[in-house]
PDB file of N, CA, C, O and CB in Angstrom:
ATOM      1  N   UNK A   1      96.660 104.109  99.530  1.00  0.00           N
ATOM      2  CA  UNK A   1      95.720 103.933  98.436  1.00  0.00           C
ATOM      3  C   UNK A   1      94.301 104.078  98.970  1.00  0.00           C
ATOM      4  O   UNK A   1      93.904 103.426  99.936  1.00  0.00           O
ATOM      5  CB  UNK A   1      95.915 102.557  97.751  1.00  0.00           C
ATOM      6  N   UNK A   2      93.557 104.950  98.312  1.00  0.00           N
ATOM      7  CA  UNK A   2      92.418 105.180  98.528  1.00  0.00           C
ATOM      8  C   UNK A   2      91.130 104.486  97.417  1.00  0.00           C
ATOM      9  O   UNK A   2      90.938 104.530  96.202  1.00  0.00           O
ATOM     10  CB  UNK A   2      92.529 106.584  98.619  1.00  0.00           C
ATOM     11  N   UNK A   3      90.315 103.760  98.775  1.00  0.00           N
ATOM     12  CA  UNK A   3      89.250 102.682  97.751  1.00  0.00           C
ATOM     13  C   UNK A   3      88.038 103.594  97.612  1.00  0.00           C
ATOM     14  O   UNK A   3      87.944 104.586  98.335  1.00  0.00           O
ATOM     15  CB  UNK A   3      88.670 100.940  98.570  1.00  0.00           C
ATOM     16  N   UNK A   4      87.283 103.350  96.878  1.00  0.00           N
ATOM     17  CA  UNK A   4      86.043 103.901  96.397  1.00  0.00           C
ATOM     18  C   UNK A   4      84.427 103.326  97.523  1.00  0.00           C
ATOM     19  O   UNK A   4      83.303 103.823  97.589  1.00  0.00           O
ATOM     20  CB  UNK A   4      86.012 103.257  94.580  1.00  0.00           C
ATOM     21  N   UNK A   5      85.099 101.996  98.311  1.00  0.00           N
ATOM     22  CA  UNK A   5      84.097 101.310  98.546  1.00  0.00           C
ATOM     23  C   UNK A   5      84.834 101.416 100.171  1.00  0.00           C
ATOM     24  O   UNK A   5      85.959 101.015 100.472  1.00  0.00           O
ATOM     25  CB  UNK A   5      83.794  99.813  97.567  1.00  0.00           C
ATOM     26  N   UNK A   6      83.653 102.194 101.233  1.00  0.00           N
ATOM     27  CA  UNK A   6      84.076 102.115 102.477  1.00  0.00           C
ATOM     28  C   UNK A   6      84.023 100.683 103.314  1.00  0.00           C
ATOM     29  O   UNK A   6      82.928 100.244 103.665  1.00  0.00           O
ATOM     30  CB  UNK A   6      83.347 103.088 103.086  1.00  0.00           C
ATOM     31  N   UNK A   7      85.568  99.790 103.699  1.00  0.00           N
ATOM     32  CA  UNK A   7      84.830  99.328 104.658  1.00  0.00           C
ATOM     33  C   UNK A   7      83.984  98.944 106.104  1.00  0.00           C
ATOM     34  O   UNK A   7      83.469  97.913 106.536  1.00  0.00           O
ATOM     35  CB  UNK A   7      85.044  99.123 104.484  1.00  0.00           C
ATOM     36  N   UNK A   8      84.122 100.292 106.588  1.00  0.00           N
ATOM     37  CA  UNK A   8      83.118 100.639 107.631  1.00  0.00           C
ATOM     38  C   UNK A   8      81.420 100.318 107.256  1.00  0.00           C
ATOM     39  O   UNK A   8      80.523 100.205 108.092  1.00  0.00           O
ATOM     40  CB  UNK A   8      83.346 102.261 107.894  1.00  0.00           C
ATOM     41  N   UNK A   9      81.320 100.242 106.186  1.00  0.00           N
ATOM     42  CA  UNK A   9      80.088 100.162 106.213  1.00  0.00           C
ATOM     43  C   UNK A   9      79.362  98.712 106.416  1.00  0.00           C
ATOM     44  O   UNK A   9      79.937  97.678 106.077  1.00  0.00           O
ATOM     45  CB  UNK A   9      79.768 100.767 105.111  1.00  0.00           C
ATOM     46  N   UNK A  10      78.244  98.711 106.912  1.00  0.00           N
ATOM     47  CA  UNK A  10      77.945  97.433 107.274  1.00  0.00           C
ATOM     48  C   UNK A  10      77.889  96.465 106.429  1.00  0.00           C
ATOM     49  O   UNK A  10      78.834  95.700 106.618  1.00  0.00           O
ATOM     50  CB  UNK A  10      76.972  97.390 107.810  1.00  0.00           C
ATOM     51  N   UNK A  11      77.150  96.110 105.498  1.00  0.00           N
ATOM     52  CA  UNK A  11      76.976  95.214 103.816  1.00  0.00           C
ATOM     53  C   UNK A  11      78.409  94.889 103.646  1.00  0.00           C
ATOM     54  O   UNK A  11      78.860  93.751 103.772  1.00  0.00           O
ATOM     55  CB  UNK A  11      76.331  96.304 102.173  1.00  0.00           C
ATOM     56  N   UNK A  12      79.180  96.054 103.322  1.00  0.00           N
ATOM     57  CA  UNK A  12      80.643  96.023 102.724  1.00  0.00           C
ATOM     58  C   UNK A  12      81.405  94.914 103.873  1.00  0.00           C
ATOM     59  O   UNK A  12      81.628  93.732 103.613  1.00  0.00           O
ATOM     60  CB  UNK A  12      81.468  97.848 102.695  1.00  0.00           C
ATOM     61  N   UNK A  13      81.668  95.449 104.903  1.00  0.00           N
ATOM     62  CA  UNK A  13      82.162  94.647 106.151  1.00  0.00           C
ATOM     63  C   UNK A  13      81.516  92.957 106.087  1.00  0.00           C
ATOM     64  O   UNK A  13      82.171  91.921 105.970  1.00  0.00           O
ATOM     65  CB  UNK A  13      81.532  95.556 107.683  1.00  0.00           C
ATOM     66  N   UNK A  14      80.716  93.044 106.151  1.00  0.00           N
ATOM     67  CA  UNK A  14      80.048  91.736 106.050  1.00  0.00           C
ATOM     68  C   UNK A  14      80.612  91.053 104.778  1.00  0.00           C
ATOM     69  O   UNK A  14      80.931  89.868 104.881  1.00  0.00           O
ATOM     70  CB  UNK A  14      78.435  91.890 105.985  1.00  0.00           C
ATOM     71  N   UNK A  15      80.749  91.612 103.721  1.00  0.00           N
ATOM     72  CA  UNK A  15      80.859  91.209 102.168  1.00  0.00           C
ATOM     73  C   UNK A  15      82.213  90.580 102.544  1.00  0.00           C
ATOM     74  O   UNK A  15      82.704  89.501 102.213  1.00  0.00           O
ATOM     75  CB  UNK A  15      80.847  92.570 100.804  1.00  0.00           C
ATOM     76  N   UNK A  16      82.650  91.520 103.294  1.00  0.00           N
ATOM     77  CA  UNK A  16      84.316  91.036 103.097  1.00  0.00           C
ATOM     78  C   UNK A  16      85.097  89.622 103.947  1.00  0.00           C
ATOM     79  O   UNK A  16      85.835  88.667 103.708  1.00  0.00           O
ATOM     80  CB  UNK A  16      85.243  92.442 103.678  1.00  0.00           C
ATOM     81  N   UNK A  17      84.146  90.440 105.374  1.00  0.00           N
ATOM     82  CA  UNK A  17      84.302  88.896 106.281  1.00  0.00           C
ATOM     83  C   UNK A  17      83.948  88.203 106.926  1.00  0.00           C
ATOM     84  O   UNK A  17      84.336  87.646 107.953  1.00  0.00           O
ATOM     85  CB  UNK A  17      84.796  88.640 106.828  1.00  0.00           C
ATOM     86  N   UNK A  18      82.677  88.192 105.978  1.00  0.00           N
ATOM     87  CA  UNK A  18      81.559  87.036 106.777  1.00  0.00           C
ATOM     88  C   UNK A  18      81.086  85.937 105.609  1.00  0.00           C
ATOM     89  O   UNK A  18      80.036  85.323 105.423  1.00  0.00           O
ATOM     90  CB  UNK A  18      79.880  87.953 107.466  1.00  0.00           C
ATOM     91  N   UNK A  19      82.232  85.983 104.987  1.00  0.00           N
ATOM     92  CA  UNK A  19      82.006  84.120 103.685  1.00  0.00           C
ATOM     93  C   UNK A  19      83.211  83.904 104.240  1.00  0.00           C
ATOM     94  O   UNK A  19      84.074  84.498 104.887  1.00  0.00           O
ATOM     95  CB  UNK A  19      81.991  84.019 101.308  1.00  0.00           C
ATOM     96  N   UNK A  20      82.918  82.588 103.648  1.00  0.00           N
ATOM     97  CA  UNK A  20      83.630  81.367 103.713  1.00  0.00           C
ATOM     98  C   UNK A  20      85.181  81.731 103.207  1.00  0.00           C
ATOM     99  O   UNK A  20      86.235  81.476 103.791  1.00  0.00           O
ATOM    100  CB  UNK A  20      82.850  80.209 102.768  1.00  0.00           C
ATOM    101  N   UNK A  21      85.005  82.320 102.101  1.00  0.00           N
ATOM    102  CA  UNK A  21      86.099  82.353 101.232  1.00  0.00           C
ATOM    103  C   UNK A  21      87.097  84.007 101.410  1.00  0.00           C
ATOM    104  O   UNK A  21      87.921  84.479 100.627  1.00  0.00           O
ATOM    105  CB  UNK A  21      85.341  82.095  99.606  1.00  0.00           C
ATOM    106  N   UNK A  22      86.606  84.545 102.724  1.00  0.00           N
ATOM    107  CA  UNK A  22      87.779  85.390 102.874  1.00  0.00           C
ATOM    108  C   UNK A  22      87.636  84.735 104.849  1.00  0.00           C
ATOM    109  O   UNK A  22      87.744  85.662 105.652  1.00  0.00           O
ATOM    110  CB  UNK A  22      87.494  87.587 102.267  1.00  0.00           C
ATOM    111  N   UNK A  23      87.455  83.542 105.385  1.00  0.00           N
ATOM    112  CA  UNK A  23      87.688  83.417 106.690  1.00  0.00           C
ATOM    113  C   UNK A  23      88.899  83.367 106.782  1.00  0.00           C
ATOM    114  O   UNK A  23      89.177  82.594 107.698  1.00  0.00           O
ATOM    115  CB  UNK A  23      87.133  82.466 107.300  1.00  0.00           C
ATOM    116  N   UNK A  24      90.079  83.919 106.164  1.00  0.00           N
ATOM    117  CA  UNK A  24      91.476  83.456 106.602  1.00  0.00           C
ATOM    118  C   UNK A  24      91.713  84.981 107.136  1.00  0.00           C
ATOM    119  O   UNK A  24      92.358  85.244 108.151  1.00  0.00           O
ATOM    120  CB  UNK A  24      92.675  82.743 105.257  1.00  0.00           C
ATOM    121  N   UNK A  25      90.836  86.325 105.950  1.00  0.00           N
ATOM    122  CA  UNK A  25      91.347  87.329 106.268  1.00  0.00           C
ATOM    123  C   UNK A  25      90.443  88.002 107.595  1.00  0.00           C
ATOM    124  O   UNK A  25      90.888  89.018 108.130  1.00  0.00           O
ATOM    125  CB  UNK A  25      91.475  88.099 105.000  1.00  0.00           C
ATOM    126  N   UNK A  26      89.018  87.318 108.147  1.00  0.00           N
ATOM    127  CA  UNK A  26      88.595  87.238 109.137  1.00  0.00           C
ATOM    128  C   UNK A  26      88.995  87.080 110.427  1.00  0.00           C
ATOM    129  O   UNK A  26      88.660  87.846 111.330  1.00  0.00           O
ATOM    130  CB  UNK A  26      88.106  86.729 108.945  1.00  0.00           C
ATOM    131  N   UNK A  27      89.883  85.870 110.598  1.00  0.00           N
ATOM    132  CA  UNK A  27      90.681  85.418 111.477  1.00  0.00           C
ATOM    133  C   UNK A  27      92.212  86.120 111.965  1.00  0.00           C
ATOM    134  O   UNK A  27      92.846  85.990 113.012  1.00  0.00           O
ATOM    135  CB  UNK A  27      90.795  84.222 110.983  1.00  0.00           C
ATOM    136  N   UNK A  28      92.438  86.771 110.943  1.00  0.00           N
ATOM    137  CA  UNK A  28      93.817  87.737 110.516  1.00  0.00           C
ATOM    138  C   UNK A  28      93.150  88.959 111.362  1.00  0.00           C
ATOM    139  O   UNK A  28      93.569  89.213 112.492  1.00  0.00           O
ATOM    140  CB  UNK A  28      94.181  88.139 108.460  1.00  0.00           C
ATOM    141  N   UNK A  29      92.086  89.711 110.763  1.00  0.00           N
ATOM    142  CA  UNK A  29      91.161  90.595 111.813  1.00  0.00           C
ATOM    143  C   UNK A  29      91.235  90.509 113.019  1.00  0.00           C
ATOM    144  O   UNK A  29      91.873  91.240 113.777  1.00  0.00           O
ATOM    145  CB  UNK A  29      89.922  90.448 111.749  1.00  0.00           C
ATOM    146  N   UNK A  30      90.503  89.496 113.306  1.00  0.00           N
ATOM    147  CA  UNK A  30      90.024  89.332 114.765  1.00  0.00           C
ATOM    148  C   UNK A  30      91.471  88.974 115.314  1.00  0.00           C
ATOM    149  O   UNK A  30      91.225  89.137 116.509  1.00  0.00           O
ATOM    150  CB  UNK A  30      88.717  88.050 115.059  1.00  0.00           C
ATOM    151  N   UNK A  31      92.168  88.779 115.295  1.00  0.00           N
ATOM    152  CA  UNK A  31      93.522  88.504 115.719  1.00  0.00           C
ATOM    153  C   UNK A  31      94.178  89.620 116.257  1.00  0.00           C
ATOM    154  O   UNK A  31      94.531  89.880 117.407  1.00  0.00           O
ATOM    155  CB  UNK A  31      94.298  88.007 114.682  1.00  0.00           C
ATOM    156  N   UNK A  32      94.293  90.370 114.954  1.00  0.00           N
ATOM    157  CA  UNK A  32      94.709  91.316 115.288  1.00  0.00           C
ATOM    158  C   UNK A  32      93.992  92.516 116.326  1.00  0.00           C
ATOM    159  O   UNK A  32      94.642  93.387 116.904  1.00  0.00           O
ATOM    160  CB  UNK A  32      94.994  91.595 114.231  1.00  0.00           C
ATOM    161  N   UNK A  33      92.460  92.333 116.413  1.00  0.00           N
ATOM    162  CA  UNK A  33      91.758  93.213 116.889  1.00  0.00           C
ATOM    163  C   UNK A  33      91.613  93.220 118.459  1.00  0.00           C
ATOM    164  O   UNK A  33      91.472  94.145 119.260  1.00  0.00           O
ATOM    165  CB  UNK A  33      90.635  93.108 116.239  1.00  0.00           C
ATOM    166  N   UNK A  34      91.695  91.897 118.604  1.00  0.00           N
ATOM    167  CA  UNK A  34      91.636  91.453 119.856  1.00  0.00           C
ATOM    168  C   UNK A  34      92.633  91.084 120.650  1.00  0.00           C
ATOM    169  O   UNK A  34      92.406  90.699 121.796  1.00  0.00           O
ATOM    170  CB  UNK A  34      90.999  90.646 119.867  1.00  0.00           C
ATOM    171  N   UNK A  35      94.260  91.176 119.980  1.00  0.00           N
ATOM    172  CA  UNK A  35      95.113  90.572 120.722  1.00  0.00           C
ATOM    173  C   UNK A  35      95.439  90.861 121.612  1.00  0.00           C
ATOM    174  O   UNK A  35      96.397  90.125 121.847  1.00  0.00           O
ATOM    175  CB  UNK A  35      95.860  90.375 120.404  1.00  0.00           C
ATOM    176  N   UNK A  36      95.251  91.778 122.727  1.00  0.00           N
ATOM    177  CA  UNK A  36      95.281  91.276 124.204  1.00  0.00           C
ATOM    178  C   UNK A  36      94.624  90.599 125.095  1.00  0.00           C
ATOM    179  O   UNK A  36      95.103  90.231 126.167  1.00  0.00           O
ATOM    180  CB  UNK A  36      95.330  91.938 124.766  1.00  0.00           C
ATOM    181  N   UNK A  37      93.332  90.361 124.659  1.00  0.00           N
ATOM    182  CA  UNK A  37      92.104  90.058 125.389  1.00  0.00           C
ATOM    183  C   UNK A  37      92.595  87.917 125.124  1.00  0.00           C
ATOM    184  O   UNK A  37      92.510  86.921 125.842  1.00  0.00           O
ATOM    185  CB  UNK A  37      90.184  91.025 124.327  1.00  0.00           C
ATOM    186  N   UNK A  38      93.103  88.219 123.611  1.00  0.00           N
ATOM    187  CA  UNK A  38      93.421  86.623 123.586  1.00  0.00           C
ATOM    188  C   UNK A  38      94.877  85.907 124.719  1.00  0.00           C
ATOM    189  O   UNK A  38      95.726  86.569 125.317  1.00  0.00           O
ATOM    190  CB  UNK A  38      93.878  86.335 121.738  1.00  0.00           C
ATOM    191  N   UNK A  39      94.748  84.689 124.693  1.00  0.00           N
ATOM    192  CA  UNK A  39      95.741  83.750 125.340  1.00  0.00           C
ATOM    193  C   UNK A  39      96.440  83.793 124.448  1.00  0.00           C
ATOM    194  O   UNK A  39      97.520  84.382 124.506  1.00  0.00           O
ATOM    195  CB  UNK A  39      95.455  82.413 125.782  1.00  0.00           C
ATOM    196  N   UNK A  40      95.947  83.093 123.233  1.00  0.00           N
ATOM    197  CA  UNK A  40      96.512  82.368 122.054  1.00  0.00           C
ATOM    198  C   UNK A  40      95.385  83.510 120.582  1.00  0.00           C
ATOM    199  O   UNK A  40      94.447  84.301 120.676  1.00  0.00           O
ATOM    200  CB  UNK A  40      96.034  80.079 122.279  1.00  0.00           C
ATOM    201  N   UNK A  41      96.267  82.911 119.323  1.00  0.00           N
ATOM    202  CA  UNK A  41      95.660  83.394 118.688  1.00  0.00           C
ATOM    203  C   UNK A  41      94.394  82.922 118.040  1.00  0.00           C
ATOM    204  O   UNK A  41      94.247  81.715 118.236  1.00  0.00           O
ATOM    205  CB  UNK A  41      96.356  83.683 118.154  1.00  0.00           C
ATOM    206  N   UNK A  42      93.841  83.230 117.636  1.00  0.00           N
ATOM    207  CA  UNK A  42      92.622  82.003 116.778  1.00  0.00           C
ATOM    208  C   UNK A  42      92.755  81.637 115.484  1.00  0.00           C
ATOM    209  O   UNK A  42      93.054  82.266 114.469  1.00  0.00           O
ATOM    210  CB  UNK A  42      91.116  82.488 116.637  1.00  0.00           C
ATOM    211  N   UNK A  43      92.435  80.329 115.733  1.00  0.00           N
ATOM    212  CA  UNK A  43      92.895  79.405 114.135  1.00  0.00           C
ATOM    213  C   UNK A  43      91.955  79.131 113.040  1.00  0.00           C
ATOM    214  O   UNK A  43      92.160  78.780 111.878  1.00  0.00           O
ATOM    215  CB  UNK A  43      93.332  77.860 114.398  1.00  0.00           C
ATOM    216  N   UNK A  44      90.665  79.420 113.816  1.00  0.00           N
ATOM    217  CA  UNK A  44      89.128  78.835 113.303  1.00  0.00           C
ATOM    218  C   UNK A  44      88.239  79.572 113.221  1.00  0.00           C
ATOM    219  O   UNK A  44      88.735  80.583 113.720  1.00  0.00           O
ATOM    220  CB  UNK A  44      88.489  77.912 114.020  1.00  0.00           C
ATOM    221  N   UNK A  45      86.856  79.925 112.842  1.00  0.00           N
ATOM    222  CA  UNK A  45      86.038  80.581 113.141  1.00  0.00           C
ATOM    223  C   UNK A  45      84.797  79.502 112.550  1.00  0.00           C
ATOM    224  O   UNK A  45      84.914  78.558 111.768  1.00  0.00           O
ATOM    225  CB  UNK A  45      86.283  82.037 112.641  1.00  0.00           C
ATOM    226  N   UNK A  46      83.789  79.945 113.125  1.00  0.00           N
ATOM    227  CA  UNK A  46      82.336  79.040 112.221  1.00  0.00           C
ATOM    228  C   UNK A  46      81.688  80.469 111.849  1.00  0.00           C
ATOM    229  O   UNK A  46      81.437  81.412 112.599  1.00  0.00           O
ATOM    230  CB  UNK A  46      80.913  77.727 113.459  1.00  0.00           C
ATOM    231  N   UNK A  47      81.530  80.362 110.720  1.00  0.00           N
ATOM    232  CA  UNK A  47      79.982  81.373 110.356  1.00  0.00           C
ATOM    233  C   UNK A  47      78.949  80.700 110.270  1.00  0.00           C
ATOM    234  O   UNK A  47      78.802  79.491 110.090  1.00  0.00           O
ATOM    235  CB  UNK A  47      79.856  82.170 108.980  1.00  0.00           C
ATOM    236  N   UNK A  48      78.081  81.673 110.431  1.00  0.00           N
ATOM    237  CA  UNK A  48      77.067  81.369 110.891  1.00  0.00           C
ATOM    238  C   UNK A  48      75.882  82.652 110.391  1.00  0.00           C
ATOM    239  O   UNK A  48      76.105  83.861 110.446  1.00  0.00           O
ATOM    240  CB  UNK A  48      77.387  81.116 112.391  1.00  0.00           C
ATOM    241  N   UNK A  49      74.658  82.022 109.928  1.00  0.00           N
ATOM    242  CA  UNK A  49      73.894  83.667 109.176  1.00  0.00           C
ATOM    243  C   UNK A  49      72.570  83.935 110.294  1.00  0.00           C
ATOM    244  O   UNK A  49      71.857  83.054 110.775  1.00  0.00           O
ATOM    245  CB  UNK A  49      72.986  83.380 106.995  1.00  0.00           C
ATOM    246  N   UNK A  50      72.506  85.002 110.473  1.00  0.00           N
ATOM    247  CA  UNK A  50      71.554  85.373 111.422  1.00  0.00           C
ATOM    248  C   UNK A  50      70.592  86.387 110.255  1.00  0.00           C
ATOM    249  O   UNK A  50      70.831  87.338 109.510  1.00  0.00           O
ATOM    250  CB  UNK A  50      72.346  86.215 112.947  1.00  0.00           C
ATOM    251  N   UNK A  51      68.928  85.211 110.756  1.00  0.00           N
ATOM    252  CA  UNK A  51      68.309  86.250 110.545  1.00  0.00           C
ATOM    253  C   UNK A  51      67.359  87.283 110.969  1.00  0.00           C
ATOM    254  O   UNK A  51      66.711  87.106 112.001  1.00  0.00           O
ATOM    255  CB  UNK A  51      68.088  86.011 109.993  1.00  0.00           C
ATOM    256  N   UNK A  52      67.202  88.451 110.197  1.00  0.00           N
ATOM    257  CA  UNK A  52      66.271  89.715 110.742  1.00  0.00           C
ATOM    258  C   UNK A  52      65.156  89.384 111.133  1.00  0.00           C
ATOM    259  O   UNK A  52      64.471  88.587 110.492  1.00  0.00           O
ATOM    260  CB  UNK A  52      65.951  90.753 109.840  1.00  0.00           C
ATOM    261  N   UNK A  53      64.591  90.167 112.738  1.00  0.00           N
ATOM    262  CA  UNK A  53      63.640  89.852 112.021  1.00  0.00           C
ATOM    263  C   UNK A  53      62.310  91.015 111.924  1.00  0.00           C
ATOM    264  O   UNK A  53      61.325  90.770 111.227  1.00  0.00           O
ATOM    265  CB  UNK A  53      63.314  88.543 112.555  1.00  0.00           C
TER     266      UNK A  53
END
């Protein structure tokens, strides 16, 4: 299935997993992205907003 909305793009990426309310599919990410570099998997994350400047 093809989406209309890339998420490569930066805004979009961010939109998706940098709230609160998709950190489960954040953690699912980084899990998956990183799993060799990990011991274990990760259970948690903190966000956190950085700003420009």
């Amino acid at each position: 299935m093809q989406h209309a909305i890339d998420p490569k793009i930066d805004c979009v990426f961010k939109a998706l997993l940098g709230s609160d309310e998709n950190r489960n599919l954040l953690i699912h990410f980084l899990n998956a992205f990183l799993a060799q570099e990990l011991t274990e998997p990760l259970v948690w994350v903190d966000l956190t907003t950085i700003k420009n400047f």
